[in-house]
N, C-alpha and C positions, 0 to 999 in steps of 0.2 A: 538492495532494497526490494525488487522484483522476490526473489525470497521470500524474504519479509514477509510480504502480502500474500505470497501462494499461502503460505506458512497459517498467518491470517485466516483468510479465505477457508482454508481447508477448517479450521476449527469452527469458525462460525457457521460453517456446513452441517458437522457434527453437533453443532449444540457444543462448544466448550471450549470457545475463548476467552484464555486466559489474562489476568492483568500483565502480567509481563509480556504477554506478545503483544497488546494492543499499546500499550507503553513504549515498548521497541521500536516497533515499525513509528509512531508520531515521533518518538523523537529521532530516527531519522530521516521523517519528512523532514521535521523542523530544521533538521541538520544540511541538509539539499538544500532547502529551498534559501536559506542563509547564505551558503555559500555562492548559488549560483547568483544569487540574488533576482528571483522571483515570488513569485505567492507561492504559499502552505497550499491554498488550497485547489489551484491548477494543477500544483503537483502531484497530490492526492487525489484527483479527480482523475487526471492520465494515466496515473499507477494501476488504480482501484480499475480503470477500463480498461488496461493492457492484460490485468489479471483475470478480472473475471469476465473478462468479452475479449478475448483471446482471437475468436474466429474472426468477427468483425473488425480487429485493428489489424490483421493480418493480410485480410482478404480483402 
C-alpha cells in the first residue's frame, strides 16, 4: 500500500496522475480499512502522512 502512494505521490508531483493509479491505491485503502475494520479515511489520512511527511513521522 506504502507503494501505492510513493507511486501516487510521485505523479502528482509531476503533474500526471493517472486514473489507474488513483483507482489502485482507493481501492486498496477500501480493501484495508474493510478488513481491519477501521475507517477509509484514518487510513488514508496515516498513509498520505507516512508518504509525504516521511521526516516527521519518523522523527
Amino acid at each position: 500500500m506504502i507503494a501505492l502512494e510513493r507511486s501516487a505521490w510521485e505523479e502528482i508531483q509531476a503533474g500526471r496522475l493517472t486514473v489507474a493509479t488513483a483507482t489502485a491505491v482507493q481501492a486498496r485503502l477500501t480493501q484495508f480499512a474493510a478488513e481491519a475494520g477501521v475507517d477509509r479515511y484514518t487510513v488514508e489520512m496515516r498513509l498520505k502522512r507516512a508518504v509525504r511527511h516521511a521526516e516527521t513521522v519518523e522523527g
